[in-house]
C-alpha positions, 0 to 999 in steps of 0.5 A: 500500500502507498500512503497518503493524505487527502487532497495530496497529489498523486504522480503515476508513471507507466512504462511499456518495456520493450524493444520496439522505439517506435510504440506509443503509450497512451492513458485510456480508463484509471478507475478508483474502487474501494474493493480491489476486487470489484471496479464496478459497483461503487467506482469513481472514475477518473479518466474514462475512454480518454476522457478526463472525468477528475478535475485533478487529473492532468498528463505530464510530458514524458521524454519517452512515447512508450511512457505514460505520465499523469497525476490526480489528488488523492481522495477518499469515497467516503467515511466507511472505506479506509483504501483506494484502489486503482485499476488503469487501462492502456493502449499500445500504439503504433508511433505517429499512427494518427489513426490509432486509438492513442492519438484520438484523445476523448471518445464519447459514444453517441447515444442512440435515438429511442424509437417506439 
């Protein structure tokens, strides 16, 4: 466990280990649970389909495409649950592939129309 206060800053990095240079990580869905068993109940999400959901959560500029880095506040759900947990999602890009999941950003599904 990593300890932390309330409200203090969190900084993650990922890393994609390989020998490949010409790969790209990218950030796609980090959701918080208080069960490290279970992220779909009680969830909060703090970035979801390369859509910042967290006002905190920003991107840091990384000196390597294959390396993700990001930060957020930390916070708790409520008096009840003592942990956090994390669970984040990646993507594996081909580099300067513009038509990759890793360099369409925010991707919002659009609803569909009810008909009768």
């Amino acid at each position: 466990p990593y300890y932390v206060d309330i409200n203090q800053i969190l900084f993650l990095e990922a890393y994609l280990h390989s020998s490949d240079p010409n790969l790209k990580l990218f950030v796609d869905t980090c959701v918080a649970s208080p069960d490290p068993n279970d992220f779909t109940t009680v969830t909060y999400d703090i970035i979801r389909n390369g859509c910042v959901k967290d006002s905190t959560y920003a991107n840091y500029y990384s000196p390597y495409s294959r390396m993700a880095r990001f930060k957020f506040n930390a916070f708790q759900f409520v008096r009840s649950y003592p942990s956090v947990y994390l669970k984040c999602e990646f993507v594996v890009c081909r580099l300067n592939d513009y038509s990759s999941r890793c360099y369409q950003g925010c991707i919002t599904r659009s609803k569909r129309e009810a008909s009768s």
